[in-house]
C-alpha positions in Angstrom: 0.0 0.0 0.0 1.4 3.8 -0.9 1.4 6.1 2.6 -1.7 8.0 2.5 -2.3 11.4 4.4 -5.0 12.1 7.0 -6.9 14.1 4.5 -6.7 11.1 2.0 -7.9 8.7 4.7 -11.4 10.8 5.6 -12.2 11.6 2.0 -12.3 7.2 1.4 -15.1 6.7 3.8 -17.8 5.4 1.4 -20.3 4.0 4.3 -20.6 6.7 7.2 -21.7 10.3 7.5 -19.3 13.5 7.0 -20.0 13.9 10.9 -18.7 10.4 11.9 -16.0 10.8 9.4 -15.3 14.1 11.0 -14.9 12.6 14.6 -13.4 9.3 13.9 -9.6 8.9 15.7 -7.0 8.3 13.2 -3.9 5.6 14.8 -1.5 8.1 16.6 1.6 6.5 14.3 0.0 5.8 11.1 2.7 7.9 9.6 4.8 5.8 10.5 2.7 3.0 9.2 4.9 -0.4 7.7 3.1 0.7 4.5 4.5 -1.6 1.9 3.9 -4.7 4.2 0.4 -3.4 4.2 -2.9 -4.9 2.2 -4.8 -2.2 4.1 -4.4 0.6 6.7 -7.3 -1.0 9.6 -7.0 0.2 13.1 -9.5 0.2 16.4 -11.0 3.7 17.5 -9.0 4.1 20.9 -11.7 6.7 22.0 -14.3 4.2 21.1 -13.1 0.1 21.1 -16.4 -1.0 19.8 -15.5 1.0 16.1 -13.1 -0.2 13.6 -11.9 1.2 10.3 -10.2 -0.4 7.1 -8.8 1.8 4.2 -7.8 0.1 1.0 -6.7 0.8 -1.9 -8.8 0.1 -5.1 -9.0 1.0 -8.3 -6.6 3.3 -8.1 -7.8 4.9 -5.1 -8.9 4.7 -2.0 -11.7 2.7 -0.6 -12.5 3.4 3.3 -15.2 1.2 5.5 -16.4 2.0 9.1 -17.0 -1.1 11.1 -18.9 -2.0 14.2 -16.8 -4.7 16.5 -19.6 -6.8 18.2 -18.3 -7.6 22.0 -18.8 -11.1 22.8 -17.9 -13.5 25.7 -14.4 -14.3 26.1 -14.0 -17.9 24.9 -11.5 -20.4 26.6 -7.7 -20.3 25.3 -8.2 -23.4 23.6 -11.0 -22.0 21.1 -9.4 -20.9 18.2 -11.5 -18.6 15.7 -9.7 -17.8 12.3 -10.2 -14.6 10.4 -12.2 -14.4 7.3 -9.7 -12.3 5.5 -6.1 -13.5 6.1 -7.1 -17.0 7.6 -4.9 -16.8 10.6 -5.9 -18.7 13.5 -6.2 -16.8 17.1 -6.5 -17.8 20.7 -8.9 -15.7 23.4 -10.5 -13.1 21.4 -8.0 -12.4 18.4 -11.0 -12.5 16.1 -14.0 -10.9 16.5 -17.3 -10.5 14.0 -16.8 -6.9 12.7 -19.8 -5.4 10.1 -19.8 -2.7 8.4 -23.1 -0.6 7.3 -24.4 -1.3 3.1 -23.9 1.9 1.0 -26.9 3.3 -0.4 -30.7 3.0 -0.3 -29.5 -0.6 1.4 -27.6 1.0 4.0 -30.0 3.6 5.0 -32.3 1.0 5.2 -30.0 -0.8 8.0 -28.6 -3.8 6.3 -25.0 -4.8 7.2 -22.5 -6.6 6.3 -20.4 -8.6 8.5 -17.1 -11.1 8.5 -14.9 -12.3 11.6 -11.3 -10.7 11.5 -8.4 -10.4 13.4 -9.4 -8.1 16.1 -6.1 -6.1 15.9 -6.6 -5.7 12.0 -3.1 -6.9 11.4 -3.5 -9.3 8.4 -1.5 -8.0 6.4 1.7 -8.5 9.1 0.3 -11.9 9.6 0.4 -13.5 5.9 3.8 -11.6 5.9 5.7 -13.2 9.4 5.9 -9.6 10.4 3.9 -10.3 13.2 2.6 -13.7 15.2 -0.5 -14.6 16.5 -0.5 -15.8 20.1 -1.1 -19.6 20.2 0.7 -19.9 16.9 -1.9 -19.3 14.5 -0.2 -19.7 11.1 -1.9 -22.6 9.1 1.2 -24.9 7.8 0.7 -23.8 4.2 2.8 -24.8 1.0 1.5 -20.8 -0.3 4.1 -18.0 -0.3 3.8 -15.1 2.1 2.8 -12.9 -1.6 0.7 -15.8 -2.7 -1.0 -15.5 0.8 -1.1 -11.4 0.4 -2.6 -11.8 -2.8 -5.3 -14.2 -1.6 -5.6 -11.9 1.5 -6.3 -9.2 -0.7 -8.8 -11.3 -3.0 -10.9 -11.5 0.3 -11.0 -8.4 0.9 -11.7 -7.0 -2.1 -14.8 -9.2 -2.6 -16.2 -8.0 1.4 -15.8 -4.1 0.1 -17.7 -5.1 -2.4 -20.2 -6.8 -0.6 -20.4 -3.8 1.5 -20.6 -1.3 -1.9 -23.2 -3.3 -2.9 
């Protein structure tokens, strides 16, 4: 992914109000941002835990979502839930079902979409070996880490479009 500005990450939102753009906490270091080990720019609201956002790019530009984390009971640390988009596997609450509101008449309406992610919204370090999921999550795979980015990025594309509608 290219670095992106502040101003390039609000004007992406395709699925939330210019208010809620507006107020919506950008990460404190995305400038810093590992931004050619990245599918996506996705970060948790730290003024609000239970919001999520995911900025791709698509196109040829940029494609941001707004998502709702749903909170649910911590499950034992043997459970293991795997992420719909990068297929890694977590431990305690690593993934967690994250939708994001239809664009449009569909949207306004209330319908949502939803998939279970990585709760952190690290994927792309994931499928990479940048970063390790407690409890070992990596799937013994013959697939390179770019064969695994690429598929990563097939998943995603086909949830923004689910949510574009």
């Amino acid at each position: 992914m290219r670095p992106v500005t502040e101003r390039d990450i609000r004007a992406s939102f395709i699925n939330c109000s210019k208010g809620e753009i507006k107020r919506l906490n950008l990460p404190k270091d995305f400038t810093d941002s590992p931004w050619e080990d990245l599918d996506f720019l996705g970060w948790r609201d730290p003024g609000a835990p239970e919001r999520a956002y995911l900025v791709a790019e698509r196109d040829g530009g940029l494609v941001g979502i707004a998502l709702r984390v749903t909170s649910s009971a911590s499950r034992g640390f043997t459970s293991r839930s795997m992420c719909s988009l990068c297929l890694t596997t977590h431990t305690s609450g690593g993934v967690a079902l994250m939708t994001a509101r239809r664009t449009g008449e569909a949207g306004r309406q209330g319908n949502s979409v939803g998939q279970y992610l990585c709760t952190d919204l690290a994927c792309s370090l994931y499928v990479r070996g940048k970063k390790e999921a407690p409890g070992h999550g990596v799937i013994d795979e013959s697939l390179t880490p770019a064969e695994k980015a690429a598929r990563t990025q097939a998943n995603l594309l086909t949830f923004l479009d689910k949510v574009a509608g």
